[in-house]
Structure formats: structure tokens, C-alpha cells
C-alpha positions as CSV (number, residue, x, y, z in Angstrom):
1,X,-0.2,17.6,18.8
2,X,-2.8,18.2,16.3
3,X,-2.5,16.4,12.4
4,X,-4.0,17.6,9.5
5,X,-4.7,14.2,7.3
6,X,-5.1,14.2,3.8
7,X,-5.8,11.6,1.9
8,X,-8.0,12.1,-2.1
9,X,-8.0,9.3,-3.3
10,X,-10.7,6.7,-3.7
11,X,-9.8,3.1,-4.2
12,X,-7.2,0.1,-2.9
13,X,-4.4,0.3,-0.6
14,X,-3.9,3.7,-0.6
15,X,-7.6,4.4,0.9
16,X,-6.4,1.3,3.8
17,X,-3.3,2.7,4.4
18,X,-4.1,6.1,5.2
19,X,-7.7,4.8,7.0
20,X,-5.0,3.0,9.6
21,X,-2.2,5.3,9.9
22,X,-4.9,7.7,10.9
23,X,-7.2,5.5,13.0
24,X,-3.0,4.4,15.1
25,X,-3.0,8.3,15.7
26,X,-5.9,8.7,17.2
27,X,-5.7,5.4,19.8
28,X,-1.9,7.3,20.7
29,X,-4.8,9.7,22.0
30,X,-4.2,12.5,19.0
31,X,-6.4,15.2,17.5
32,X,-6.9,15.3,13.9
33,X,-8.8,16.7,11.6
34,X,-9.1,14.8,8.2
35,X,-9.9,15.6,4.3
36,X,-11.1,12.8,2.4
37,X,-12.4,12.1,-0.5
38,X,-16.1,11.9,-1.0
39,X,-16.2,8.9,-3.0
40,X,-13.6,6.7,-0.9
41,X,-14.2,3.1,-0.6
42,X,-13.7,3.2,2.7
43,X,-16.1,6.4,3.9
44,X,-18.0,4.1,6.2
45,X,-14.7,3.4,8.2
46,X,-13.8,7.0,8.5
47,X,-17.1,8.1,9.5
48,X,-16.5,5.6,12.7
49,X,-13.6,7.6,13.6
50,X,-13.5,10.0,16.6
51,X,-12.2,12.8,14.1
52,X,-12.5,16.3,15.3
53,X,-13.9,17.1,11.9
54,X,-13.8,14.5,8.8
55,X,-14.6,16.5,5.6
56,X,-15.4,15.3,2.6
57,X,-14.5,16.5,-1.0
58,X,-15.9,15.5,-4.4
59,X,-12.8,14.0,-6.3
60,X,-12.4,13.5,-10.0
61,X,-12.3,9.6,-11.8
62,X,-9.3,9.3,-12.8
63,X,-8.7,12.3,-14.9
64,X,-12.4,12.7,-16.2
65,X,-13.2,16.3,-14.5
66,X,-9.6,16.8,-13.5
67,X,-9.1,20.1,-14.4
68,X,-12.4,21.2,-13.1
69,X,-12.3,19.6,-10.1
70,X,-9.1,21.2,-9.8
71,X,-10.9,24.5,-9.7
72,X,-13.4,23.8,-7.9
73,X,-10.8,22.5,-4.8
74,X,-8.8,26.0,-4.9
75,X,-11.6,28.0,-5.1
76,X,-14.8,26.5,-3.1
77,X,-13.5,23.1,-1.2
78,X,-10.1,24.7,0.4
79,X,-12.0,27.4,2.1
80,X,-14.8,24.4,3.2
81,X,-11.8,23.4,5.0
82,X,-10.1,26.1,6.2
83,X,-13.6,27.0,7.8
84,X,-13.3,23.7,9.6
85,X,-10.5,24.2,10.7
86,X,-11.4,27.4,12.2
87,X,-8.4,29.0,14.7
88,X,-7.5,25.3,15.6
89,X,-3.7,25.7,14.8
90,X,-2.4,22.7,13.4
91,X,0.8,21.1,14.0
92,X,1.4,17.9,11.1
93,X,0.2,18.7,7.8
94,X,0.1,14.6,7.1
95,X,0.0,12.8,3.7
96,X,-0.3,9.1,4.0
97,X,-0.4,8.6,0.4
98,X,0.0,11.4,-2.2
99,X,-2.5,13.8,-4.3
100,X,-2.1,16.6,-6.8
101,X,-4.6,18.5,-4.9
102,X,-3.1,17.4,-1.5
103,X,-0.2,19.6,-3.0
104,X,-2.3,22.6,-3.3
105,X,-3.7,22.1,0.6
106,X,-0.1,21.8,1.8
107,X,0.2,25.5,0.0
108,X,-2.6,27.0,1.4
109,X,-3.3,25.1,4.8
110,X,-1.3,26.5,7.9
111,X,0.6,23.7,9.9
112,X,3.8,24.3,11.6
113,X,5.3,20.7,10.1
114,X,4.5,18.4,6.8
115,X,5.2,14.3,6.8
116,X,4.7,12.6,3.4
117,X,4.5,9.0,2.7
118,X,7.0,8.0,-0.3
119,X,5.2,4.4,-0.8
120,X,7.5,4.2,-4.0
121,X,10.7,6.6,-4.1
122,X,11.6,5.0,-7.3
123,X,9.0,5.3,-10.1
124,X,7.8,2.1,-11.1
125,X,7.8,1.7,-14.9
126,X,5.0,2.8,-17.0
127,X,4.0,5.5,-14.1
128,X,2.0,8.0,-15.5
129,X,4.0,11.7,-16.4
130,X,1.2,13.2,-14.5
131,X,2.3,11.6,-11.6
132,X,5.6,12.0,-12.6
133,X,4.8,15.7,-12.6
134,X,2.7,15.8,-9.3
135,X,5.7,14.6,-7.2
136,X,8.2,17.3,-8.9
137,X,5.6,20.1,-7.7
138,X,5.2,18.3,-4.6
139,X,8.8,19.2,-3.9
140,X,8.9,22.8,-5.2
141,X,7.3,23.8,-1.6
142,X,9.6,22.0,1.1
143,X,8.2,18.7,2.8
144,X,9.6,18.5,6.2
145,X,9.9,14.7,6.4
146,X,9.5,12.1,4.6
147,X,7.8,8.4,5.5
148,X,9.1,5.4,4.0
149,X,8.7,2.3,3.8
150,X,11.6,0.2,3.6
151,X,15.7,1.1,4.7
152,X,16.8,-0.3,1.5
153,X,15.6,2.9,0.3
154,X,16.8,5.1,2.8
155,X,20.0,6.4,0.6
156,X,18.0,7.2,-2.1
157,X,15.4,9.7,-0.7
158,X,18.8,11.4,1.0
159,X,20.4,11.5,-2.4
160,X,17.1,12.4,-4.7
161,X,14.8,14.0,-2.0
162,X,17.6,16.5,-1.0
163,X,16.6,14.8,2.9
164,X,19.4,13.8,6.0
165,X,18.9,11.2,8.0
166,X,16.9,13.1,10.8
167,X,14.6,14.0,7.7
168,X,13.5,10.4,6.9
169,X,11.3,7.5,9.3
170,X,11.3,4.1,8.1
171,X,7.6,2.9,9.0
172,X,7.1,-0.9,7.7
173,X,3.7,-1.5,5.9
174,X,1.3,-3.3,8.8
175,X,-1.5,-5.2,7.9
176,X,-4.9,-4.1,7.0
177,X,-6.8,-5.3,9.9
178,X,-10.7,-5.5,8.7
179,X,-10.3,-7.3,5.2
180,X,-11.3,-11.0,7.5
181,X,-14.2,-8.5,9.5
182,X,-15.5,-7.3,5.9
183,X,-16.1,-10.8,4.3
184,X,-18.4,-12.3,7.1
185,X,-21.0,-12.6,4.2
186,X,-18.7,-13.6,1.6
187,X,-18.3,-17.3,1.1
188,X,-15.4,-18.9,0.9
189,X,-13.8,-20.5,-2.1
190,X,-13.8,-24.1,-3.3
191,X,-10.0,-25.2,-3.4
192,X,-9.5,-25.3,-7.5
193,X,-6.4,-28.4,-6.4
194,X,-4.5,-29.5,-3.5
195,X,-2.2,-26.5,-3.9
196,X,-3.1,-23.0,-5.1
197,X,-1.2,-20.3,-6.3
198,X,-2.8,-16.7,-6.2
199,X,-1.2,-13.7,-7.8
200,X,-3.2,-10.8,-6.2
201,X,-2.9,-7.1,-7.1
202,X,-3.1,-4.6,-9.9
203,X,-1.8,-5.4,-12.9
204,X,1.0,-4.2,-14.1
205,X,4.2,-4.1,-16.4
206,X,6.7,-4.7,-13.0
207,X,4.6,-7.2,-11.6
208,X,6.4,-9.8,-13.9
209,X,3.5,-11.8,-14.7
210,X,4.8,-12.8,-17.8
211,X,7.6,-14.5,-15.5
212,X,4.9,-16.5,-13.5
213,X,3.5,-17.7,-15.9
214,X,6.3,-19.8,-17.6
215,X,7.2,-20.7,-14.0
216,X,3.7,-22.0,-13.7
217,X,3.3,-23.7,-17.4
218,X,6.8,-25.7,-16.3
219,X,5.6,-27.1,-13.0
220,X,1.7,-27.6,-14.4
221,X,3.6,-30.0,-16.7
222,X,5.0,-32.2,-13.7
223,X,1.8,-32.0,-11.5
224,X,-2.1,-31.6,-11.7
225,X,-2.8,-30.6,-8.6
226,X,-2.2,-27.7,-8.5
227,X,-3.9,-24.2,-9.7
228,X,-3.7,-20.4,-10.5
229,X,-5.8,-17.6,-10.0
230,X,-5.2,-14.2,-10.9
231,X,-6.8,-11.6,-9.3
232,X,-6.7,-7.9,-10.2
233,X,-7.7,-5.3,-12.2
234,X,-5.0,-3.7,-15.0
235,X,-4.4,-4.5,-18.6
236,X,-3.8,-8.0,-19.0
237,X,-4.1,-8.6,-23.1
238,X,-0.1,-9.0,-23.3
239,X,-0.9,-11.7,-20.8
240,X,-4.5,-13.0,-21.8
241,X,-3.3,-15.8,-24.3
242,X,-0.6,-16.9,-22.6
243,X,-2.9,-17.7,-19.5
244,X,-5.9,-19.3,-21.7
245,X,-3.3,-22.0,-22.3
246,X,-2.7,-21.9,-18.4
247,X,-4.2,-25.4,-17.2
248,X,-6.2,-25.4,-14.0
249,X,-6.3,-21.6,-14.2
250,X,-9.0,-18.8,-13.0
251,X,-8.7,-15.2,-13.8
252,X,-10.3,-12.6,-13.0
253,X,-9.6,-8.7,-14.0
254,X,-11.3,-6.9,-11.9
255,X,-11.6,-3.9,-9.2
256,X,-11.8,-6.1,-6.0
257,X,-13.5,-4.9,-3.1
258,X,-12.9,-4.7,0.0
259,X,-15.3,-7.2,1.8
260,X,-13.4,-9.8,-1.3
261,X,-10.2,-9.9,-0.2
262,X,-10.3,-12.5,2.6
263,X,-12.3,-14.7,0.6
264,X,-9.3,-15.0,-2.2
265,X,-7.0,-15.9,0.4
266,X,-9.1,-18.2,2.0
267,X,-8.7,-21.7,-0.1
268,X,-6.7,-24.5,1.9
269,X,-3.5,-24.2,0.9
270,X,-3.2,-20.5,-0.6
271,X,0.3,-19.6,-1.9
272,X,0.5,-16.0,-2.5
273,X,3.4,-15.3,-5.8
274,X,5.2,-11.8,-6.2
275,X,7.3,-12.6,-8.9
276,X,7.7,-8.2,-9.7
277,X,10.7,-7.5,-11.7
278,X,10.7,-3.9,-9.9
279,X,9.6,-3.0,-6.6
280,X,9.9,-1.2,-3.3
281,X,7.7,-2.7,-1.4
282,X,4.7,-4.7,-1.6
283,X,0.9,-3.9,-0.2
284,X,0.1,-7.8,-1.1
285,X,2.8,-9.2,1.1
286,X,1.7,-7.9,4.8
287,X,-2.3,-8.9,3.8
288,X,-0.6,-12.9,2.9
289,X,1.3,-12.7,5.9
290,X,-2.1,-11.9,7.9
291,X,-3.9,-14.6,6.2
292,X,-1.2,-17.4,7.2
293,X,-0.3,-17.9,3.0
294,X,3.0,-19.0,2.3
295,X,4.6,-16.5,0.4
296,X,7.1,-16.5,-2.5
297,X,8.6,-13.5,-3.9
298,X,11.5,-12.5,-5.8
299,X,14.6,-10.5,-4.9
300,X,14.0,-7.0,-4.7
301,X,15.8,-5.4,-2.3
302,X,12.5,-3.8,-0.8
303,X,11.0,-7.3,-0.9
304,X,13.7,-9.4,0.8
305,X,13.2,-6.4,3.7
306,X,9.6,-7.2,4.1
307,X,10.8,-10.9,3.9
308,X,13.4,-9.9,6.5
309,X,15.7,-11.3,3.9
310,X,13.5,-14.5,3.5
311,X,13.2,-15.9,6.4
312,X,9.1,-15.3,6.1
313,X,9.1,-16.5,2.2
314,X,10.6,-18.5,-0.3
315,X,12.8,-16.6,-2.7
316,X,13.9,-16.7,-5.6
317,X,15.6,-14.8,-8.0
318,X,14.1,-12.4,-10.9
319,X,14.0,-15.6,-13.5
320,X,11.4,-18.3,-14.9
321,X,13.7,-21.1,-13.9
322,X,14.4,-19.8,-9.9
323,X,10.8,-18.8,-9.4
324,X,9.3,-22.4,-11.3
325,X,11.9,-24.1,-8.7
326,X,10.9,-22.4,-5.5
327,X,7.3,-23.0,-6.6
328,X,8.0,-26.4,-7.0
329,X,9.8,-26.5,-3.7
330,X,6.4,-24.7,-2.1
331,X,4.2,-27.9,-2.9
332,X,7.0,-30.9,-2.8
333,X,7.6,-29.1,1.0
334,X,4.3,-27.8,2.0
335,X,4.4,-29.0,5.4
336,X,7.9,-28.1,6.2
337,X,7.0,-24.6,5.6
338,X,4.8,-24.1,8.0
339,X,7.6,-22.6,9.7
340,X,7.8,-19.6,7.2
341,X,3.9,-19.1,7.9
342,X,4.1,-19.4,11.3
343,X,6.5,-16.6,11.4
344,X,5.3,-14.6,9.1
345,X,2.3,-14.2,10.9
346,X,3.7,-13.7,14.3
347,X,5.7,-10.7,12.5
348,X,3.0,-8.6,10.9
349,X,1.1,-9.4,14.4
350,X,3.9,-7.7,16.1
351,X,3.3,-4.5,13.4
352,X,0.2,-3.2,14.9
353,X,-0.9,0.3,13.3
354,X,-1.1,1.5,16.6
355,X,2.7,0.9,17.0
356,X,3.1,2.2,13.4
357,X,1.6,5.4,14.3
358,X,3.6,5.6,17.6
359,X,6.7,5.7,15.0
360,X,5.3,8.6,13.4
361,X,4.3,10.0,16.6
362,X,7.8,10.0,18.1
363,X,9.2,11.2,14.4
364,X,7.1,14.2,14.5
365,X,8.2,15.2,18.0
366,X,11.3,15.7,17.0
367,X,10.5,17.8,14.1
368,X,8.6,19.7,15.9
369,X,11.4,20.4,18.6
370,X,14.2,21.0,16.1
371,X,11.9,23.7,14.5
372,X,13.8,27.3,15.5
373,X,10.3,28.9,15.6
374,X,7.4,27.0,16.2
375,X,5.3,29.9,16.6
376,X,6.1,30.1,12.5
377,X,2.9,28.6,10.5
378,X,3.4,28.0,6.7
């Protein structure tokens, strides 16, 4: 079975994701050829790879050059590629995570099956109508399968994806296993208190930061030792006030790299907070898991599932008052939840990207053998 990866985009989980999805299919002993893009975090990773052929394309920041990068991918970079390629015929036209130009490869690149990566079936809030936009032409040529992450959501991509139940793999999100490799030559943090709460991640409307922070305000009031730090790049000035008048409190709005992220986690006593209003899954959770943090999260359906219905994490509901009182639970019981850490860790150990691939693997199989045709390339 031969996969056809792309992946064009440059920074944060996405770039992880789709570096170990891709590294689990080739230790299952698969060929594949993979288009990245040139200015990936990551490129050092992929170069490691035992890739039939890894090429590189120049991609746009953001939307600077958009439209004539665009131009420059249907007219130059796809027939790089398709040279590549050469006669090899390719069997999985494979999207870990989702690109308007990996829309326009999926057109013009001839595989006899596509698999695409729904990280989010539901729109967040506030998602760009350019992504919005991208996924409606995604659909206008027909995907074959789609990955997703969590069964909550499994109804949902049937209903609004137009997909049956042979059509859709559930593939929980593993942990990214070189963040604690990367940061050899990063130091360590000084513990801010006794007990330290990090929110981690991107910034955004759904991550209900405005929800942690009266949480945190109300318990700061009872105890000093204990701190925050948030950590992440995004617009914070709704939130920027509110956590000057945070006690005991670090922020930092930032890109964070990769060879960082270990070191964040890495104070004595780390508690890792997802207090999102909205989500269907969470990138943060698996790497808190990893890192033995105690996690507490609210109750999104997506997030209970990674949780496996909190038995790995406190949780509380999507309000100041639940989340201030499981937060207050997490360092009046520290020690008793060890049990939740222990756990958690042995869970997201058991979720090797190896395995994870395997899923896919066996998934694509059976695409492949319901086809009518196979000798049919699109």
C-alpha cells in the first residue's frame, strides 16, 4: 500500500500530528511519499524519515502571498510533484490535517483512495470564512473517508459529511513523543508556588479564558500558594486587564516552540486547565497526560471522551463556580490524585502512533477492498 501525505502547513499541532501519523505508517513497514511545506517547524524531523521522496513546497504566511502562492502551486509545484511521483501508482491520497492547496493536489494527484483528518467537524467560533470556505470545496470532489477524532462526533460527520459508518475511523489523538527529547537544552522552570496552574495553547474565543480566570481570582483569594501561567500565542487584550489583576500570575503571548513545551510542564506540581466553552477535542490534553500533570477540563462531550468520562481528570462543568471548586479540590487533594495522573499516563502510553497508524492502516484496507475497481485512479 503506497500513501500519498500531505500536510502545508507550518506551525503547532498540526505540523506534530501529521509528522507522527506519518512516521506510525512507515514503522507498519509502508511506502509514502510526502509534500510538505518548506517552512515547517518540524522539517528536521521529516528529513529523518525513510520517505520514498519528501518534497518540499514554499507556502504562504498566513494569507500574505496567498493568492500567488496559489498560482504558483497549480502551475509549477504540482508538476514538481507529479514528477516525483513518477509512474509509482499511489493508493491513499492522505490528509492529516487540512490545506486549501491540499484541495487542489487531491484534484490533480492520482490515488485510488482519499482519508482526511476532521480534527474539528464542528467549527469552532470565530473560525475564519476562508476556512469556512476551504472545507465546502474540500467536499465538492468526494473524500473517501474520513478520520476523526472522538465518537461523540461520529453522528455528526454521517449527518453533515454525507458519510456511513464504514466511511468514518475514530483514531484518538496520541501524544507527541519528542517535546521531552527537544528540550534537553532548555532549563527547567522555577515553581512560581506550591501548586501551579498552566493554561497552554492558542488563544482563543472557545478557550474560555475569561472563565478561568474568575475561577482563579476566587481561589487566589483563599490561598497564596498557588500560581498561573498562561502560555500561548492569540489575542489576549479582552483578557489582558483582567489577568494584570491576577496575583501570582505569568503570561506569556507567544508562538512557543517546540524544544519549549516540556519545559512549561515541567514545574513540581503542574496542573494543566481546559476550561473551553466549545470543543471537540483537545491537542493540550494528550501532551499533560504525557507529562504526568493533573488535568482539569470542563464538559465537552469531546473532552469527557479524551477524559474517558473523567476518570483521567477532574471535571467540572462549563461555569466559574464548578471549575473555581474542582480547582480548589486539585490542591486541597493533591496527593489523592495521583491516581488520575497515574492513569492518565498509562493511557496515552497505551496510544502509541504506531498503533494509531495501524488504525488507519486496517481502515484503508477496507476501502481499498470495497472499491468496485481498483484499477480506477482519480
Amino acid at each position: 500500500m503506497i500513501f500519498f501525505v500531505s500536510y502545508l502547513g507550518r506551525h503547532g499541532g498540526g505540523a506534530e500530528y501529521s509528522y507522527e501519523m506519518t512516521k506510525g505508517l512507515l514503522a507498519n513497514h509502508k511506502d509514502v511519499y510526502a509534500v510538505i511545506s518548506a517552512q515547517v517547524d518540524n522539517l528536521d524531523l521529516w528529513k529523518k524519515l525513510p520517505l520514498k521522496k519528501l518534497i518540499l513546497v514554499p507556502t504562504s504566511d498566513h494569507y500574505k502571498g496567498f493568492f500567488s502562492g496559489t498560482l504558483r502551486f497549480i502551475f509549477k509545484n504540482i508538476r514538481e510533484i507529479r514528477k516525483a511521483i513518477g509512474k509509482e501508482k499511489i493508493d491513499v491520497f492522505y490528509c492529516p490535517m487540512g490545506h486549501p492547496w491540499t484541495t487542489i493536489a487531491r484534484f490533480l494527484i492520482p490515488h485510488k483512495c482519499s482519508v482526511y483528518t476532521l480534527h474539528d467537524p464542528i467549527y469552532h467560533p470565530g473560525t475564519p470564512l476562508l476556512i469556512k470556505l476551504a472545507g465546502k470545496i474540500e467536499r465538492l470532489k468526494t473524500i473517501d473517508s474520513y478520520v476523526i477524532l472522538s465518537k461523540t462526533f461520529v453522528d455528526y460527520t454521517k449527518k453533515h459529511y454525507g458519510k456511513s459508518d464504514k466511511d468514518i475511523v475514530v483514531i484518538p489523538h496520541g501524544a507527541f513523543s519528542h517535546y521531552d527529547v527537544y528540550s534537553n537544552d532548555i532549563k527547567p522552570f522555577f515553581s512560581l508556588a506550591k501548586y501551579n496552574f498552566l493554561f497552554f495553547g492558542r488563544i482563543t474565543k472557545y478557550k474560555g479564558l475569561e472563565l478561568l480566570i474568575e475561577a482563579y481570582r476566587k481561589l487566589a483569594k483563599e490561598r497564596d500558594d498557588i500560581s498561573l501561567r498562561v502560555i500561548g500565542s492569540g489575542d489576549i487584550s479582552e483578557y489582558k486587564r483582567d489577568l494584570e489583576a491576577c496575583p501570582n500570575t505569568i503570561v506569556e503571548n507567544r508562538y512557543v516552540c517546540d524544544n519549549e513545551v516540556h519545559s512549561f510542564f515541567s514545574m513540581p506540581n503542574t496542573i494543566t486547565v481546559i476550561p473551553y466553552t466549545s470543543a471537540t477535542q483537545s491537542g493540550v490534553i494528550p501532551i499533560a497526560m504525557h507529562e504526568k500533570s493533573l488535568i482539569i477540563s470542563t464538559n465537552n462531550e469531546g473532552l469527557m471522551e479524551q477524559t474517558k468520562d473523567g476518570t483521567l481528570a477532574l471535571v467540572a462543568d462549563i461555569s466559574v463556580d464548578s471549575f473555581y471548586k474542582q480547582m480548589k479540590k486539585s490542591v486541597e487533594q493533591y496527593d489523592e490524585c495521583q491516581t488520575y495522573i497515574e492513569e492518565a499516563k498509562a493511557y496515552i502510553d497505551s496510544l502509541s502512533w504506531d498503533n494509531l497508524a495501524k488504525i488507519l492502516l486496517d481502515h484503508c484496507e477496507n476501502i481499498l477492498v470495497g472499491n468496485e475497481d481498483k484499477s480506477i485512479y482519480r
